[in-house]
C-alpha positions in Angstrom: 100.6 121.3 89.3 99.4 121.8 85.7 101.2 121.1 82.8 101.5 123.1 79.4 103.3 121.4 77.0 104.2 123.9 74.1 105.6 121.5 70.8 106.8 122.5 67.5 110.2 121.7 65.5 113.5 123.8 65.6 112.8 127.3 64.7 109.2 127.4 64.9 109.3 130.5 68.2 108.5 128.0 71.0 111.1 129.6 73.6 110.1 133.1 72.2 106.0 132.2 73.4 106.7 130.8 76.3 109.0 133.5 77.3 105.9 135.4 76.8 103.9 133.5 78.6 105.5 133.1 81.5 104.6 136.3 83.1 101.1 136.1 82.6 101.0 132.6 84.0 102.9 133.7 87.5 99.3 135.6 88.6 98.4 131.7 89.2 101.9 131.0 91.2 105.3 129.8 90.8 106.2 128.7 87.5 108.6 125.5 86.7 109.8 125.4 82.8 111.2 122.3 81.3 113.0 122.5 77.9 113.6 119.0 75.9 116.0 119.8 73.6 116.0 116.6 71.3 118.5 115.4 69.6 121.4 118.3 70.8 122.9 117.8 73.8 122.8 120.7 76.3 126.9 121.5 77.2 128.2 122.2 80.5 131.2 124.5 81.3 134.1 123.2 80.3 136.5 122.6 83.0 134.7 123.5 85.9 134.6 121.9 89.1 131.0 120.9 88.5 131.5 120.1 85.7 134.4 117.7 86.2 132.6 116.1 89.1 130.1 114.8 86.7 132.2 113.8 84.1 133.7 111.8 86.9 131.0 109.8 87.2 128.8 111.4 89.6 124.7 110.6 89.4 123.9 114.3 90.7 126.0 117.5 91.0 124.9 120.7 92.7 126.4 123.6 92.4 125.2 126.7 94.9 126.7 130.5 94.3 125.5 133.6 95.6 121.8 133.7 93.9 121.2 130.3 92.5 121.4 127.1 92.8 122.1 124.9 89.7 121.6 120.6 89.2 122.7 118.5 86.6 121.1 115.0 86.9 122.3 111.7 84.7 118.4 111.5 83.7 116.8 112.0 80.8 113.4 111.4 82.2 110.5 113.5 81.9 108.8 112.4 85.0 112.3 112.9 87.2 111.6 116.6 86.2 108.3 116.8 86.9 108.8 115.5 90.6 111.3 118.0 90.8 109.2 121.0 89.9 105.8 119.5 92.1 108.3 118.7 94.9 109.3 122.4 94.5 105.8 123.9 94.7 105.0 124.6 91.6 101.7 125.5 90.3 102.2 125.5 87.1 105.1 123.6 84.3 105.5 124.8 80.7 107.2 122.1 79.0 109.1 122.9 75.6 109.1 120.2 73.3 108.8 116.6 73.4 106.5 116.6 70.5 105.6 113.4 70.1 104.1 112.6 73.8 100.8 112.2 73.9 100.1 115.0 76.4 97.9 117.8 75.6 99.5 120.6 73.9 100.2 123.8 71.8 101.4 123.9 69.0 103.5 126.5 67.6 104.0 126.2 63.5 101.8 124.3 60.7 102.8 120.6 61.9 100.2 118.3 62.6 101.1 116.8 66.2 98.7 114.7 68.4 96.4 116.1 70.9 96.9 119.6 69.6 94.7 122.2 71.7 95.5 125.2 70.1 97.6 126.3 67.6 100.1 129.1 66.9 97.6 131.1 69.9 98.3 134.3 71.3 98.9 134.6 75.2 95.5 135.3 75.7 94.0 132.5 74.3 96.0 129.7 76.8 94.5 131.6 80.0 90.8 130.3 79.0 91.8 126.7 77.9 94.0 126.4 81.5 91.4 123.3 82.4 92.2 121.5 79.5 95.5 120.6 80.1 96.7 117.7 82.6 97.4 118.0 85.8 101.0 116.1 87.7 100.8 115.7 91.3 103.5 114.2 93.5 104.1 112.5 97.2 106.5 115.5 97.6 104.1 118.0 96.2 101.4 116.9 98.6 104.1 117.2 101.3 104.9 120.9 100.6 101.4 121.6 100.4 100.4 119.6 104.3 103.3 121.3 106.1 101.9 124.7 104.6 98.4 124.3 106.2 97.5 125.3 109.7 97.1 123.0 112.8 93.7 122.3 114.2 95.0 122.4 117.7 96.8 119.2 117.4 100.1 119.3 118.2 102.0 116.9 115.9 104.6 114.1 115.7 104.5 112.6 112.7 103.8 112.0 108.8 103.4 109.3 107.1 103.5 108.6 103.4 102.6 106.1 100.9 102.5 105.9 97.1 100.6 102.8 95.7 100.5 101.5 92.1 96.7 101.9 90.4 95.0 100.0 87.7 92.5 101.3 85.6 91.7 101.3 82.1 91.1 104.9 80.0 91.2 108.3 81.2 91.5 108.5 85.0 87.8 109.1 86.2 88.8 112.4 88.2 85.5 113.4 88.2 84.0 110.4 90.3 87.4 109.5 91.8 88.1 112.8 93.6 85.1 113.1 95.2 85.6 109.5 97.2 88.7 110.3 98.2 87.3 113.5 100.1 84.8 111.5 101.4 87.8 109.7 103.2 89.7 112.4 103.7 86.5 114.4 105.8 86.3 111.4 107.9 89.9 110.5 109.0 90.4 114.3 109.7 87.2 114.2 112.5 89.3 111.8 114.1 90.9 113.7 117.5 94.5 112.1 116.9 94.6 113.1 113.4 95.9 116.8 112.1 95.7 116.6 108.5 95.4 113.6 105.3 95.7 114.2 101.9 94.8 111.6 99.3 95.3 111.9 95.3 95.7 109.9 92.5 98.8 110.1 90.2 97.7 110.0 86.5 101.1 109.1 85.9 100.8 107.1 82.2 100.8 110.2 80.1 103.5 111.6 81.7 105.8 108.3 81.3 104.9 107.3 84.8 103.4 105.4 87.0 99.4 105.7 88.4 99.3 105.8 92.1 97.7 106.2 95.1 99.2 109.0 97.1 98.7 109.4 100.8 99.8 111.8 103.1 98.9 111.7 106.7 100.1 113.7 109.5 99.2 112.6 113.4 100.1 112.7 116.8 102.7 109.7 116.9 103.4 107.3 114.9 101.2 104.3 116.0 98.3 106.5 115.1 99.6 107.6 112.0 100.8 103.8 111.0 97.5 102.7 112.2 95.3 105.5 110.0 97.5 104.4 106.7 96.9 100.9 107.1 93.0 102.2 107.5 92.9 104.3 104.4 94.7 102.3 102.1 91.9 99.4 102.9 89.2 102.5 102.4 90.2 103.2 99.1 91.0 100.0 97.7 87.4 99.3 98.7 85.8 102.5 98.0 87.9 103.2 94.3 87.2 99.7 93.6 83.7 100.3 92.9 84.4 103.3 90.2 87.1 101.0 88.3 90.2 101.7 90.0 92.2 98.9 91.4 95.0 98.8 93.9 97.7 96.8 92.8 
């Protein structure tokens, strides 16, 4: 999932540009949009049943009528969010706010904020800059995308998952990492008993997060699929090792 973050202080037309941008971004897929709104605190109807359910001290409250579906989390974490837009499908997330993160973003108004890729633009200067920005991938993401795919002709039982904390120092080296990882990938998926494997790493320190190791493996049963884990978790610990990446 990529992540736009669009920053700028009170009054400076961030909803009004992402508003605008929203449509041109959907050509790419669904669209998640998360709004930090600083120091105000969003309200919740007054007296409502869902309302009085979370006052009451509930963690989560849903609330489902006849065309939506609406959540209220005690979280103010920006990674919590993210999960539940990747977990959703997502292909892309336009944050609003959170100005002083460290994540790429635009900037709407004259302030000077860090890691600024363009400022004050018009929608069609984003589309061409869409690499630059970060991507966020989750175990649940990964899960939406494996039970999406087609069978090979297997017939399967089971998937396993695994998220593992990563060391490394810097930037993530995506562009030697990913290629090692599909190495691994092409090889456990020649294996008759296996349907599908998806491996990817978790950038997560921007974000507030943790770096991981994700794994997703789907197989015949479950002794295969416990058995091809425990194989491609001592892979890439072996194989990431050599580019600067650590399992922890």
């Amino acid at each position: 999932m990529k992540v736009i973050s669009v920053a700028g202080f009170s009054g400076s037309g961030k909803t009004t540009f992402i508003r605008d941008l929203v449509p041109r971004l959907r050509e790419y897929g669904p669209i998640g949009t998360i709004k930090h709104t600083g120091h105000h605190n969003m309200e919740v109807p007054k007296g409502k049943d869902t309302t009085l359910m979370f006052e009451a001290g509930s963690d989560a409250v849903v609330g489902i009528d006849s065309g939506k579906l609406l959540v209220t989390l005690r979280s103010t974490s920006l990674v919590e969010a993210l999960n539940l837009l990747a977990d959703r499908g997502m292909a892309i997330a336009v944050i609003e706010g959170f100005k002083q993160s460290p994540l790429p973003k635009i900037v709407i108004g004259d302030h000077n904020l860090e890691n600024c890729i363009l400022r004050n633009p018009k929608i069609d200067d984003v589309i061409p800059l869409l690499d630059r920005f970060p991507e966020y991938v989750s175990l649940g993401a990964l899960v939406h995308e494996m039970r999406g795919m087609p069978e090979k002709g297997l017939k399967p039982e089971c998937m396993v998952t695994c998220a593992i904390p990563l060391e490394f120092h810097g930037n993530l080296p995506e562009s030697r990492a990913r290629p090692v990882l599909q190495e691994i990938e092409k090889e456990m998926q020649e294996r008759p008993e296996i349907g599908r494997v998806r491996l990817a790493i978790q950038n997560g320190t921007p974000f507030g997060g943790r770096d991981e190791l994700l794994i997703v493996i789907v197989a015949k049963s479950g002794k295969t699929g416990s058995s091809a884990l425990r194989g491609s978790i001592t892979r890439c610990g072996t194989d990431l090792a050599k580019i600067g990446i650590t399992i922890r």
